[in-house]
C-alpha positions as CSV (number, residue, x, y, z in Angstrom):
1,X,153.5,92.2,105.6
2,X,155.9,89.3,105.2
3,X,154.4,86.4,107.2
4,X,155.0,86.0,110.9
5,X,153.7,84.2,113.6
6,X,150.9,86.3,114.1
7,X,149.8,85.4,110.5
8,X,146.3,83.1,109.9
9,X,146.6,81.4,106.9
10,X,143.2,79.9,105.4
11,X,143.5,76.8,102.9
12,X,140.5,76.7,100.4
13,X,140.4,73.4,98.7
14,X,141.4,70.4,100.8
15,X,143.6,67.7,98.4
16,X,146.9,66.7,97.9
17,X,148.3,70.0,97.5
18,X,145.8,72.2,99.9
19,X,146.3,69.5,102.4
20,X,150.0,69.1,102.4
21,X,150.4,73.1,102.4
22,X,148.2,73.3,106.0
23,X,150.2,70.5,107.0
24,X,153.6,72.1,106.8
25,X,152.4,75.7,107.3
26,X,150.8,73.8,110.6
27,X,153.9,72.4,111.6
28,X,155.7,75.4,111.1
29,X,153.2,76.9,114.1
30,X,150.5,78.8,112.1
31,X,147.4,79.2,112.7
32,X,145.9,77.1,109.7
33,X,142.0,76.7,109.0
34,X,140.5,75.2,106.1
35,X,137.2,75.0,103.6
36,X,137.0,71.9,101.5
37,X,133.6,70.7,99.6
38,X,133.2,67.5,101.7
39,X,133.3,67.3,105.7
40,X,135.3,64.4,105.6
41,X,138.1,66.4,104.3
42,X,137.8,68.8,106.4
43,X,138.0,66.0,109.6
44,X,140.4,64.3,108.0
45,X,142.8,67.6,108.1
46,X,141.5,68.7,111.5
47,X,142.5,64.7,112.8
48,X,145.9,65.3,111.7
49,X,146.8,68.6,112.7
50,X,146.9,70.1,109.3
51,X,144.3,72.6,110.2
52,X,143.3,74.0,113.6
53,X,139.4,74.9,112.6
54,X,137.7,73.9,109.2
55,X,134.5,73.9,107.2
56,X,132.5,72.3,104.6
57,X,130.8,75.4,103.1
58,X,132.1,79.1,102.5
59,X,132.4,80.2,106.0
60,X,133.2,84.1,105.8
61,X,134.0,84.1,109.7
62,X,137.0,81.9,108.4
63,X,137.6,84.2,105.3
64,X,137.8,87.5,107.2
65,X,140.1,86.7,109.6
66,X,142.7,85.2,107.3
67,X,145.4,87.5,106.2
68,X,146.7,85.2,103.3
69,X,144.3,82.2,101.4
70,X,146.2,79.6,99.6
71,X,143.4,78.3,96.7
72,X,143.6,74.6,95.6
73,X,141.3,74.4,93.2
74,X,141.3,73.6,89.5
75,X,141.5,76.8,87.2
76,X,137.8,76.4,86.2
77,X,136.6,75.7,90.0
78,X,138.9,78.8,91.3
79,X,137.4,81.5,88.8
80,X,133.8,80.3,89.5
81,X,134.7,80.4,93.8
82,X,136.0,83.9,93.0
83,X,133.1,84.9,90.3
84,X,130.7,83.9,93.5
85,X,132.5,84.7,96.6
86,X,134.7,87.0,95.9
87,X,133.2,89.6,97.7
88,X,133.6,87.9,100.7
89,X,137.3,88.5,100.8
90,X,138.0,91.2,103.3
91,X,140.5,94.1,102.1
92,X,144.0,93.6,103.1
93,X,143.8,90.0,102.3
94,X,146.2,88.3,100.4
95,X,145.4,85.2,97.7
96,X,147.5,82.9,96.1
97,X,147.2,79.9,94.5
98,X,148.8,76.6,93.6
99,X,147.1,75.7,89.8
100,X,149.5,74.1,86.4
101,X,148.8,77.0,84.5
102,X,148.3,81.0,84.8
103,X,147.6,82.9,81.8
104,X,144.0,81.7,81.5
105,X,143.5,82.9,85.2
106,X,145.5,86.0,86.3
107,X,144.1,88.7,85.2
108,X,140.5,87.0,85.0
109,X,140.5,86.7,89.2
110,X,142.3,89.8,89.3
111,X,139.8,91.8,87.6
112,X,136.8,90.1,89.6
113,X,138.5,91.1,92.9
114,X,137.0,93.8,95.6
115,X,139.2,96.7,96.3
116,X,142.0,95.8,98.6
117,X,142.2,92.2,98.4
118,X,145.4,90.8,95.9
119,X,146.1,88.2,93.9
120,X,149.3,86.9,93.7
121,X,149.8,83.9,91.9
122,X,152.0,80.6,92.5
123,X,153.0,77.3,91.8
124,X,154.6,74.8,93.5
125,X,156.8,72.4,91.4
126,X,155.5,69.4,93.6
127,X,153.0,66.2,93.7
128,X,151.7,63.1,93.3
129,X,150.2,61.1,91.4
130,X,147.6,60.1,93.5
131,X,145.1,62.9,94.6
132,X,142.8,63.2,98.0
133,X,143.6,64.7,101.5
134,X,144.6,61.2,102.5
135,X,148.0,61.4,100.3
136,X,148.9,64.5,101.4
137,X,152.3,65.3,102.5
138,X,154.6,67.9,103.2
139,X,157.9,66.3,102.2
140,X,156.6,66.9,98.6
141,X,157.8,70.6,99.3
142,X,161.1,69.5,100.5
143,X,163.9,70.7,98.1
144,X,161.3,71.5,95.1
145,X,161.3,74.5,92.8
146,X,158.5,76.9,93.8
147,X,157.4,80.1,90.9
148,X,155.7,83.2,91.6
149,X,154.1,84.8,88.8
150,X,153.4,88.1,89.3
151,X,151.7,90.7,87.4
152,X,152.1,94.6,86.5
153,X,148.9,94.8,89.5
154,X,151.2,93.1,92.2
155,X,152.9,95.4,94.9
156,X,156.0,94.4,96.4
157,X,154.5,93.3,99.5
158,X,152.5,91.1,98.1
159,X,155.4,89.3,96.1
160,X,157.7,89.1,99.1
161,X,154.4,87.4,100.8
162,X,154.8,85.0,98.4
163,X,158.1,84.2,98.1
164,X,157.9,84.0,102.2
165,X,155.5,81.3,101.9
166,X,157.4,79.0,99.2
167,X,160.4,79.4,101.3
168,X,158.5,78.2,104.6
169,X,156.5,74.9,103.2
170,X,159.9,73.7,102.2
171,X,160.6,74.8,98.7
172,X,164.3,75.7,98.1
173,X,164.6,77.3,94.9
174,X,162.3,80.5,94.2
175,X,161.5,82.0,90.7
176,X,159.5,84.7,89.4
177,X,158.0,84.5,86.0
178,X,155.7,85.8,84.1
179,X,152.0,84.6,83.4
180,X,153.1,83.3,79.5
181,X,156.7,82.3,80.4
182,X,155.6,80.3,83.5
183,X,153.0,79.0,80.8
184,X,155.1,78.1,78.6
185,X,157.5,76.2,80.6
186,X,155.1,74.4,82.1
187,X,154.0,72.8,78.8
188,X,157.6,71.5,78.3
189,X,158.8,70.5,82.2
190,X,155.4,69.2,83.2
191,X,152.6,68.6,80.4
192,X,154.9,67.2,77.5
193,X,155.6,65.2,80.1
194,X,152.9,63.6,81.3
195,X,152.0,63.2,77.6
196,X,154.5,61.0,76.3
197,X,154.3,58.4,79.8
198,X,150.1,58.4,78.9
199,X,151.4,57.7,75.2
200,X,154.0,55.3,76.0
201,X,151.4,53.4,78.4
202,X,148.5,53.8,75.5
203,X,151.7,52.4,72.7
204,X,151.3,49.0,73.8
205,X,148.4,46.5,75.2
206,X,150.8,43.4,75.2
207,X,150.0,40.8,78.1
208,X,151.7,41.1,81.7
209,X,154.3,43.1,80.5
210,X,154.9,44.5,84.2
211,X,156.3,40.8,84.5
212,X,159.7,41.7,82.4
213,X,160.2,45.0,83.4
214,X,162.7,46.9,84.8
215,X,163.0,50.6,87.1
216,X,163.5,52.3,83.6
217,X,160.1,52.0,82.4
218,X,158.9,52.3,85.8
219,X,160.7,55.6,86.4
220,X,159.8,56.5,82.8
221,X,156.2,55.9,83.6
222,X,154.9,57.1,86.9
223,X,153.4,59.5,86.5
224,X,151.1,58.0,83.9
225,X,149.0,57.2,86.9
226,X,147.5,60.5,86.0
227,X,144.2,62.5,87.4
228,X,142.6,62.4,84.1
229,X,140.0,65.6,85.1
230,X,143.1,67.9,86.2
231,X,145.7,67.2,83.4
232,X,142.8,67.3,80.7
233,X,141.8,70.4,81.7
234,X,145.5,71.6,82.3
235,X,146.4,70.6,79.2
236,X,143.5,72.5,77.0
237,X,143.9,75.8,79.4
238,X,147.2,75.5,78.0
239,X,146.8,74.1,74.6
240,X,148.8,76.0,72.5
241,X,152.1,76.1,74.1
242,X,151.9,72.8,74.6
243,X,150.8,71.9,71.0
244,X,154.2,73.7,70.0
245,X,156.0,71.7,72.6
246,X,154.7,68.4,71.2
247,X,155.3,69.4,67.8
248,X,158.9,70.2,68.9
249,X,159.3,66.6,70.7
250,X,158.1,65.1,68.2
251,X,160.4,66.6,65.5
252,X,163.2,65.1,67.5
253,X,162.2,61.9,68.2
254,X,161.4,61.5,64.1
255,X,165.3,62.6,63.9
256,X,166.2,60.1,66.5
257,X,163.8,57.4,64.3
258,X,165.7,58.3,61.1
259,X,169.1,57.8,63.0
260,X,167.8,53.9,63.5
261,X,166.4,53.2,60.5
262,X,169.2,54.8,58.5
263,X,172.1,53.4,60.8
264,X,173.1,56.4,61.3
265,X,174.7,55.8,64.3
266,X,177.2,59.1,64.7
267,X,174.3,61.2,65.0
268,X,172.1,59.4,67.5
269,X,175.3,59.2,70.2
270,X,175.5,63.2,69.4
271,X,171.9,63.2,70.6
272,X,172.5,61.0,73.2
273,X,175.8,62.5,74.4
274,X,173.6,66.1,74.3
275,X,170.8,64.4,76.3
276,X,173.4,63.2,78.9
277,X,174.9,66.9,79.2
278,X,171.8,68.5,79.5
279,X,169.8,66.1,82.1
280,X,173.1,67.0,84.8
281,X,171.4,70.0,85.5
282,X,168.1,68.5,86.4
283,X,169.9,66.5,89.4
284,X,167.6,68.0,92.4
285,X,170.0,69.4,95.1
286,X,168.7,69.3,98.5
């Protein structure tokens, strides 16, 4: 089953993500319902039209009658949902998920499942850097990249499902990796990342610097405005790829270090004119 309009989607975990997925699957004309931890999440979703029925606690009326649950949880928070209520999920249901890294969870959730319900992992290349229902938004799904990450457990039908769903929130361009490849670029495109802007902000404690600025550092650094309990925890569940990335970054920028303190000028404008080449491709095309 591909999904239609006869398909009820339920959203578990109401934030940024969980709420900006019920708001465009909502305005898309699904049927949308919710669970979140605290009420005013779930009124704050139901307010908007995000969701058409929601609840604080695990309601298994809403469980059973969806055929596909998106989970927004953190990785730790989704395997101890499933490790608890798992068997609450009717058979034929399909879950995905939304979470910055996989091969800590896959097979975990997978193995904990009850006959007849799938897993089928994802991950939406989109967000903020400010969290809460309140900053959710659908436009972050607009144009973005969008990964499934299927296993050797996933049928087909399952896989379409979830390529359907990327493709209907918005996302234009849809990958499938697997768990360690996703994994491992994730730890270069996203957590090396949002390292070096929490470095860069951590480098220097000099007085009203935002006064000189200019949109370089600002675009360099915005997403050092950072979640600090989701990245840390990202960035351990994935701490070995991402040690190897830093360890690669940080070979290069040492290069690019000798180039200035050696004047050796030919060689940093190679690196810079290989920078230049490289970052064309990243130009998002919408």
């Amino acid at each position: 089953m591909l999904l239609d309009s006869h398909t009820k989607i339920c959203i578990v975990g109401l934030g940024l993500l969980g709420g900006s997925y019920a708001a465009a699957l909502s305005r898309q004309g699904y049927y949308v319902t919710g669970i979140a931890r605290r009420q005013e999440s779930v009124d704050y979703a139901a307010a908007h039209g995000m969701i058409a029925r929601g609840s604080a606690f695990v309601d298994e009326k809403l469980l059973g009658e969806a055929d596909l649950i998106v989970f927004s949880l953190y990785p730790h928070v989704f395997i101890e949902w499933i490790r608890e209520h798992g068997s609450k999920l009717r058979p034929g249901t399909v879950i995905t998920d939304v979470t910055g890294v996989k091969g800590c969870i896959v097979h975990e959730v997978q193995a904990m499942l009850p006959g007849g319900v799938e897993f089928i992992a994802a991950h939406p290349m989109a967000g903020r850097e400010s969290s809460g229902i309140e900053y959710s938004d659908d436009r972050i799904f607009r144009g973005a990249n969008y990964i499934v990450v299927p296993t050797e457990a996933n049928s087909e039908r399952a896989i379409e499902m979830c390529k359907a769903l990327g493709e209907t929130i918005g996302c234009k361009d849809i990958s499938v990796l697997d768990a360690e490849s996703h994994d491992r670029m994730i730890a270069f495109l996203s957590q090396l990342t949002h390292c070096i802007a929490v470095s860069l902000m951590c480098a220097c404690d000099e007085p009203d610097l935002e006064r000189y600025t200019g949109d370089s550092f600002r675009d360099l650094t915005r997403i050092a405005n950072i979640n600090d309990e989701m990245w840390s925890e990202l960035f351990l569940a994935n701490k070995d790829a991402l040690l190897a990335e830093m360890d690669a970054y940080r070979a290069c920028f040492d290069e690019l270090r000798d180039c200035v303190a050696n004047g050796d000028r030919e060689r940093m404008r190679e690196m810079m004119r290989l920078s230049t080449e490289r970052r064309k491709r990243f130009n998002k095309k919408v």
